[in-house]
C-alpha positions as CSV (number, residue, x, y, z in Angstrom):
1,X,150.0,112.3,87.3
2,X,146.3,113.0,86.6
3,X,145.3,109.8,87.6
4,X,146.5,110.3,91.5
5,X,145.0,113.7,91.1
6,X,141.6,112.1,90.6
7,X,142.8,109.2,92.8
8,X,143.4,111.9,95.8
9,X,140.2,113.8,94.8
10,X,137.7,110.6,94.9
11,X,139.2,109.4,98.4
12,X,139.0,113.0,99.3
13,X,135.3,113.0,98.1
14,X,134.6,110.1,99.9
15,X,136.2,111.5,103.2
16,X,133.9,114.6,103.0
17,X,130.8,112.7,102.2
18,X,131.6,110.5,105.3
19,X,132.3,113.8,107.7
20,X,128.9,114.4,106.4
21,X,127.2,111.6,107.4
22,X,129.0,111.7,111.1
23,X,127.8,115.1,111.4
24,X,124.0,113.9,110.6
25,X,124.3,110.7,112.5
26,X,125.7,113.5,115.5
27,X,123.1,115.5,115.4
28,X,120.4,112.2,116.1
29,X,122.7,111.1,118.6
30,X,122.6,114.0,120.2
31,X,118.4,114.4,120.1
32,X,118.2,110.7,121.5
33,X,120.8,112.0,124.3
34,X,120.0,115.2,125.4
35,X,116.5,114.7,126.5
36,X,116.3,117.1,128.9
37,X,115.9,119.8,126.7
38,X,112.8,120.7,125.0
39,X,111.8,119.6,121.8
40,X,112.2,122.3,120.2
41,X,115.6,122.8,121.1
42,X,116.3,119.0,120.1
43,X,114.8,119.8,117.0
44,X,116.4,123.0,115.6
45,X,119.4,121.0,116.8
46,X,118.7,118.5,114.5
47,X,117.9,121.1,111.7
48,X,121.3,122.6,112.3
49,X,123.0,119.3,111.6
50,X,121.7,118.3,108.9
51,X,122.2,122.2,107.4
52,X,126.0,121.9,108.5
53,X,126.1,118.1,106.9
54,X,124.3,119.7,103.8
55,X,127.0,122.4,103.6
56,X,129.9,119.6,104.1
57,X,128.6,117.6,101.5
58,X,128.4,120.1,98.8
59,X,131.9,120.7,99.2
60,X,132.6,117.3,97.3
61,X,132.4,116.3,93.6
62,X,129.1,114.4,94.4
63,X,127.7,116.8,96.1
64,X,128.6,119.9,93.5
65,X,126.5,117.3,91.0
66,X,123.4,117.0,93.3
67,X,123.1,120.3,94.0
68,X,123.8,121.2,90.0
69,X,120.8,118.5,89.6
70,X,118.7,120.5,92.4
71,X,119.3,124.0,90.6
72,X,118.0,122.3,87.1
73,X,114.8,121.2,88.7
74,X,114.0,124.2,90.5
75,X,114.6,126.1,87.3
76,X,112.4,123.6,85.6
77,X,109.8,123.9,87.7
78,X,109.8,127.6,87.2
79,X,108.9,126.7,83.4
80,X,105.9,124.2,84.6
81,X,102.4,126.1,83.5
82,X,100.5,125.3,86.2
83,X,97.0,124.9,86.1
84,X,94.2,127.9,87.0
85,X,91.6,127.6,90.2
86,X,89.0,126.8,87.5
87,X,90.4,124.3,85.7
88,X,92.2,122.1,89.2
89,X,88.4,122.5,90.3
90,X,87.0,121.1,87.3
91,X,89.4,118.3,87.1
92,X,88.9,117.2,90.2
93,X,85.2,117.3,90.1
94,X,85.3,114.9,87.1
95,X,87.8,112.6,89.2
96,X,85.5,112.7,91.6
97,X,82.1,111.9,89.6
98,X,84.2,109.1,87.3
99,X,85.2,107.6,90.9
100,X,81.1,107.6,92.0
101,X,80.4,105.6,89.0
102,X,82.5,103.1,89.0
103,X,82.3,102.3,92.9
104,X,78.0,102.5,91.8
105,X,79.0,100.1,88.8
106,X,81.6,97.6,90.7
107,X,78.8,97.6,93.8
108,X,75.9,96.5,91.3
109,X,78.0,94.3,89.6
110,X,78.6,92.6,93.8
111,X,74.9,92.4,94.3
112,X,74.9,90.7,91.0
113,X,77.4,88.3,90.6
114,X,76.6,87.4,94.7
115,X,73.2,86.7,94.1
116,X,73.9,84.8,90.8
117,X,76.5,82.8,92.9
118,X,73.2,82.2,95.2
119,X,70.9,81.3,92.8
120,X,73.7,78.5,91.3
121,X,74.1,77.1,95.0
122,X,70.9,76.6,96.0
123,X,71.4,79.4,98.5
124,X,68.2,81.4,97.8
């Protein structure tokens, strides 16, 4: 018995998650199609059908697990200590001086090895 429960409950699953992805598939359809309309119209359209596909697909076991997984990262990155203004700008100022000496080192090291190649050749 409990396996056609979860044999009913998987196709049912896959039957939502298919309604799902008709409904998104819909909504691009109908941006390619109605044309006429503005943009914006088209595109709040297209927000609204992937909100209603969204909403559909959380109704299935899949989609109770992906949006389980989305709760755990949002909460995790609540927890995240993010760094102050001072120390992003310091950071990125050494990024940014370690970058300028190795483009000056790999650039001497061009001149270099190009006129050592030269030299060997006969070139110079």
């Amino acid at each position: 018995m409990a396996t056609q429960d979860k044999q009913a409950s998987s196709w049912l699953d896959a039957a939502i998650m298919w309604v799902a992805v008709a409904i998104v598939v819909a909504s691009i359809v109908g941006y390619y199609y109605f044309t006429w309309y503005s943009d914006l119209v088209r595109v709040l359209g297209m927000i609204v059908g992937v909100g209603v596909a969204v909403l559909v697909a959380v109704q299935s076991q899949f989609g109770r697990i992906a949006w389980g997984y989305v709760q755990g990262s949002r909460t995790e990155v609540r927890r995240v200590v993010w760094p102050t203004r001072k120390e992003t700008v310091q950071t990125t100022a050494m990024v940014v001086l370690v970058v300028l000496i190795l483009a000056v080192f790999i650039w001497a090291l061009d001149i270099l090895l190009g006129w050592s190649v030269s030299l060997l050749t006969g070139r110079l």
